[in-house]
N, C-alpha and C positions, 0 to 999 in steps of 0.2 A: 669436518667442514665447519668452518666458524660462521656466524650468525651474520646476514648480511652478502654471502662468498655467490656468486653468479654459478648456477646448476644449470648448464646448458640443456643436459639431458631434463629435467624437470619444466625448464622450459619450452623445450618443444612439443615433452610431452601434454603439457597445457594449450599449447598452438594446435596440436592436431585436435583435442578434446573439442576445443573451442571455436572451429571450423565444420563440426559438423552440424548437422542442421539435422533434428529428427521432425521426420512429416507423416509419422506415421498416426498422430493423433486424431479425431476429430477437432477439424477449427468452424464446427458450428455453435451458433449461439442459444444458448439456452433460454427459453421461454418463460416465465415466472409471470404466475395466474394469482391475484391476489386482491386484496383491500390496502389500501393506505387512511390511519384514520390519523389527524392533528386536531389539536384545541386553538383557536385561534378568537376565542373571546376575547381576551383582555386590551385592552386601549394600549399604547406605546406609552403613557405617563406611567400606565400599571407597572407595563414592563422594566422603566428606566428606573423607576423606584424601589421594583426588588433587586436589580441588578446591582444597584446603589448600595443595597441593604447587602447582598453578598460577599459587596467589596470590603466593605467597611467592618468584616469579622472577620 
């Protein structure tokens, strides 16, 4: 079969593949107990001038 050639059989086989639907999973949401920490000092001049300084190397 050349590169390109329509595989019927391959395609159906991917139509049945692709049709089914597994439900056998849990679809609950997992809970995540945490901290979040950010630095949020700096002024926006601070920030535009490092970002400034980034670009420009």
């Amino acid at each position: 079969m050349s590169m390109g050639a329509y595989d019927e059989a391959e395609h159906e086989r991917r139509e049945r593949k692709n049709s089914e639907v597994d439900a056998s999973f849990d679809d609950d949401r997992t809970d995540y107990e945490g901290d979040i920490q950010y630095e949020g000092g700096d002024s926006t001049e601070q920030l535009l001038e490092q970002f400034q300084e980034i670009q420009s190397n």
